[in-house]
MARDRENSE-59528 format. One record per residue: residue in one letter; x, y, z of N, C-alpha, C in turn. Coordinates in steps of 0.05 Angstrom, whole numbers, plus 5000, padded with zeros to 4 digits. Layout:
BEGIN
aXYZXYZXYZ ...
% end
This chain:
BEGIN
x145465840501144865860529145866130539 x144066280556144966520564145066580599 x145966590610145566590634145966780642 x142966960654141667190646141867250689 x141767490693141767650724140367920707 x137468020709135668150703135268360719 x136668410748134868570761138168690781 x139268860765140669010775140569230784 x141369430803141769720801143669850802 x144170070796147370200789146370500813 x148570680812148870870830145671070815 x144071010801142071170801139571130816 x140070770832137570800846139570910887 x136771050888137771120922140070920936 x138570640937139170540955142070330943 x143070400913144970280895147470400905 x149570230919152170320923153470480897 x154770680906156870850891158470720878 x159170460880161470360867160270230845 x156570230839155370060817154670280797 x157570440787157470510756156970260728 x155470360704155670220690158269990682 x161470060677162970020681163669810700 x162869850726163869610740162569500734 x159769490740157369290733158169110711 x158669160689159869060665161368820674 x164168940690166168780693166368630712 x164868640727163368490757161768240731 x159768260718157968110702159567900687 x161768030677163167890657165167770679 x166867750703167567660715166867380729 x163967370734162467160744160766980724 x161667090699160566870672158166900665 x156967160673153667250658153767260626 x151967250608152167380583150167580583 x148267610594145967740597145667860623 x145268150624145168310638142368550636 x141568630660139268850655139669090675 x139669340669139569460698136869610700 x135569590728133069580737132969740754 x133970050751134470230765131170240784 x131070370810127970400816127070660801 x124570630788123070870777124671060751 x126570950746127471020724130270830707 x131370940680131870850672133570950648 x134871170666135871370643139271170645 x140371110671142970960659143070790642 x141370660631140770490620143070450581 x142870690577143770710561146970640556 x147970850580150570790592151470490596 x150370370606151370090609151069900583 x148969930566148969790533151069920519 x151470150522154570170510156270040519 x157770080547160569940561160169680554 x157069510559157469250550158069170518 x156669320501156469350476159869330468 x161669360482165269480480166569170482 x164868950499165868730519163968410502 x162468530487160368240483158268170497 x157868290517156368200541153368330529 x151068250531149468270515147268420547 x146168680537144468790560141468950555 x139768860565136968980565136869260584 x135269470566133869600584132169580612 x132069720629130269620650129869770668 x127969770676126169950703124969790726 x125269810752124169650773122569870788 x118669930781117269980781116469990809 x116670170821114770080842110970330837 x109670020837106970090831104970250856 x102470410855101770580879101270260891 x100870030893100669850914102769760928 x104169980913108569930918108869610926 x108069500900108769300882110969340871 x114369100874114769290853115069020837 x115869180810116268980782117669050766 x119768820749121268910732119968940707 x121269150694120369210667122769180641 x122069070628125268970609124169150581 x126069190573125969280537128269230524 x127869180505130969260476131869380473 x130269690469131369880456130570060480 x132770360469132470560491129970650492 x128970720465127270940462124870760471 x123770540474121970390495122270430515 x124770510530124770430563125370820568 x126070940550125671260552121871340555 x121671170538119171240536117271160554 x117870930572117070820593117671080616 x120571120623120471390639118571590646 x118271590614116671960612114171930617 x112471640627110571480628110471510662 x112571400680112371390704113771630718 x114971820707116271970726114272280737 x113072360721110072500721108872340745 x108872050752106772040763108071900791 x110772050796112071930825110872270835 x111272170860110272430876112872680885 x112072860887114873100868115373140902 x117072930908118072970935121872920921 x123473140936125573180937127673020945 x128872910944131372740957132172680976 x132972670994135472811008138072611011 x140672741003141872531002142772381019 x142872581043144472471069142672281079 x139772221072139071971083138671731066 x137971821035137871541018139471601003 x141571690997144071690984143171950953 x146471920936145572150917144471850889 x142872010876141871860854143471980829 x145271840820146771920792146871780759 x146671990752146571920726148672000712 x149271760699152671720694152871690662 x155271780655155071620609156871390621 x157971320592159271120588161371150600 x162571330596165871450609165471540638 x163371450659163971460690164371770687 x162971950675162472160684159672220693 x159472470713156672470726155272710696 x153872670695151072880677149172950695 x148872860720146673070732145672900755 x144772980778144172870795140772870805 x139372680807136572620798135372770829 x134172910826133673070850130572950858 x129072870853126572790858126572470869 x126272440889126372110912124971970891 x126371710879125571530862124571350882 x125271350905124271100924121271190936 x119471160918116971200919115971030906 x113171060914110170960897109971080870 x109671020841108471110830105771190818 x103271340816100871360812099671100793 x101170930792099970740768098870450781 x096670280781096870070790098769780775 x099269610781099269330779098769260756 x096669280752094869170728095769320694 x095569600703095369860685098569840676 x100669860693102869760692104169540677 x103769290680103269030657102569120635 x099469300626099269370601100769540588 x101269700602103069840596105969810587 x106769650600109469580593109969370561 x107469220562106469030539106269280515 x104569480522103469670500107169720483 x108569780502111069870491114069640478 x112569420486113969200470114968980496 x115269150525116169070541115868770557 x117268670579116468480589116468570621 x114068500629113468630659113268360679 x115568350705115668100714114668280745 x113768090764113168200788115768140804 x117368340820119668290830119468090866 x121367930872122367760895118067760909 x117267540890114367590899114667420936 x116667320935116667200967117667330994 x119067630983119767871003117567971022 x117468041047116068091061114268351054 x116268561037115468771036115268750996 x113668980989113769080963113868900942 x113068730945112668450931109668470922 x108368260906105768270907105368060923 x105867910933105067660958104067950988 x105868020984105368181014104468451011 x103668530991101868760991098768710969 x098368470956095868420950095468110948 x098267960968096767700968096767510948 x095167660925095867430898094667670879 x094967530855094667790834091467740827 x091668120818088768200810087568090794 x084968110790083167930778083168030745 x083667790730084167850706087768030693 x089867900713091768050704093467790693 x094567730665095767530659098867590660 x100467380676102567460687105067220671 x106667370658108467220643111066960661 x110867140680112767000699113867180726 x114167040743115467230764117667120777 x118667260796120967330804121267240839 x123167040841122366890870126066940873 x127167000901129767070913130766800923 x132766800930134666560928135066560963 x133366700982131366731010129366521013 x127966490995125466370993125366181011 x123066221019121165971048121965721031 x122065441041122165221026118965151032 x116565321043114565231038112365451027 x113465681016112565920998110665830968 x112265600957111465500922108965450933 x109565260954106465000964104165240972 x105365370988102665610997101365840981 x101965780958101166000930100565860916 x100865620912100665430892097965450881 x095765560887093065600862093665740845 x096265940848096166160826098766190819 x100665970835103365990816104465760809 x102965640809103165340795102965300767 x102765530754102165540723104165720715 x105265830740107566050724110566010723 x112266090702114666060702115866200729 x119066140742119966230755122266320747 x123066580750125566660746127766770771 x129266670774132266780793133466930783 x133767170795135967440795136867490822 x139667710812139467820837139468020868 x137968250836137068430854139268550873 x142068570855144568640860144269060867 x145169130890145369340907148769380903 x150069210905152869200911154069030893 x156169060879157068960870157968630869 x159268610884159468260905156968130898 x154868210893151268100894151468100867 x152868170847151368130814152067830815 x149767720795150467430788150067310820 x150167230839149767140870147066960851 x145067050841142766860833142367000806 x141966740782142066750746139966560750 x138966620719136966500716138866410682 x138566050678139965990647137065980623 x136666160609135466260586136865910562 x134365890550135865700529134765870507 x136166070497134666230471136066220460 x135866380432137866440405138366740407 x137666890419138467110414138267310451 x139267520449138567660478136167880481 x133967760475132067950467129567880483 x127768070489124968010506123367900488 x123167840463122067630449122967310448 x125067300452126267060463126466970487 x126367200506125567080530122467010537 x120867100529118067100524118166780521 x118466790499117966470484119366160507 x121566320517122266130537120766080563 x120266340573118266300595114966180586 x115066090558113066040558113365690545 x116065640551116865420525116465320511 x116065550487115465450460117765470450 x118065340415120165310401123065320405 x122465140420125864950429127065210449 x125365580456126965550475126365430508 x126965580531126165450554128465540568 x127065590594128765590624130165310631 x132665390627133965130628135865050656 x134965320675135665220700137265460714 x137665420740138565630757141465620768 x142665890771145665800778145366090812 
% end
């Protein structure tokens, strides 16, 4: 059993407090009894690395990850294994954010950190954008590269796909999505033609530290891998979502 919080950010997305170095993140995760961790920087995904080491030091088992925001600024998580998938995912979306500049004094500095809480360079191009890619194109995409592409807090007012297309595109097969621990108690019932067949997963979209773990989703797999989570969101062979903390 793994009890998995998927949708983190560390000091590289804008709007990610300074104090969410890989490092704390770690010890914040392992503090509140996670084994499974992802960080889901927006529009990129270069810390990524940084934090599978520090965890890699502790046992704590951690996925690659990117939280996409699509040109319908949709956004969605994107999970991988390995770096060179979710690097390669980068070099995929960062061409196609719009080459608008930063600024820090209003959405904070975007950093990119190693293992050892040193800075390597500060991301000068506003990740808190649209990127040129749709919804649809996006899913394939992330599939093409081994990935697992979930639609993020689909019950948020904003940047969700409920509130910027309603319900999903025609012909897009959707592995599972992503509902906040906010949720309407009458949201399931009013979507229910099109999410009544889908798994649900809880994260929690942790900004601040205090927020990691706040909402887990318990994984019943054998291993910490997007092939195993796959199989559970789909419950085949004994694994399965075995419940929410």
């Amino acid at each position: 059993m793994y009890a998995a919080d998927l949708h983190l950010h560390s000091v590289l997305s804008p709007c990610g407090d300074l104090a969410m170095s890989p490092s704390a993140i770690v010890a914040r995760a392992q503090a509140v009894g996670l084994d499974l961790i992802a960080l889901t920087d927006h529009n990129m995904a270069e810390n990524g690395a940084a934090l599978r080491t520090v965890a890699a030091r502790t046992g704590l088992a951690a996925l690659y990850g990117m939280e996409l925001e699509t040109v319908e600024e949709v956004h969605l998580l994107c999970l991988f294994d390995h770096l060179e998938q979710a690097m390669a995912w980068q070099a995929f979306v960062y061409p196609r954010l719009p080459a608008v500049p930063n600024d820090p004094d209003r959405f904070g500095e975007q950093v990119v950190v190693n293992d050892q809480e040193e800075i390597l360079r500060f991301e000068t191009r506003l990740l808190a954008n649209a990127a040129a890619v749709t919804l649809s194109e996006a899913c394939a995409a992330v599939a093409a590269r081994g990935g697992l592409a979930i639609p993020a807090h689909i019950d948020r007012p904003a940047h969700s796909l409920v509130s910027q297309l309603g319900f999903p595109p025609a012909g897009l097969k959707l592995e599972a999505v992503e509902v906040t621990r906010f949720m309407a108690a009458n949201f399931l019932a009013a979507h229910r033609s099109w999410l009544a067949a889908l798994p649900l997963v809880r994260f929690s979209d942790a900004h601040f530290l205090e927020d990691i773990g706040a909402q887990r989703t318990l994984f019943q797999i054998e291993a910490p891998t997007v092939a195993e989570i796959r199989l559970a969101l789909r419950g085949e062979a004994g694994r399965a979502i075995a419940g929410y903390g």
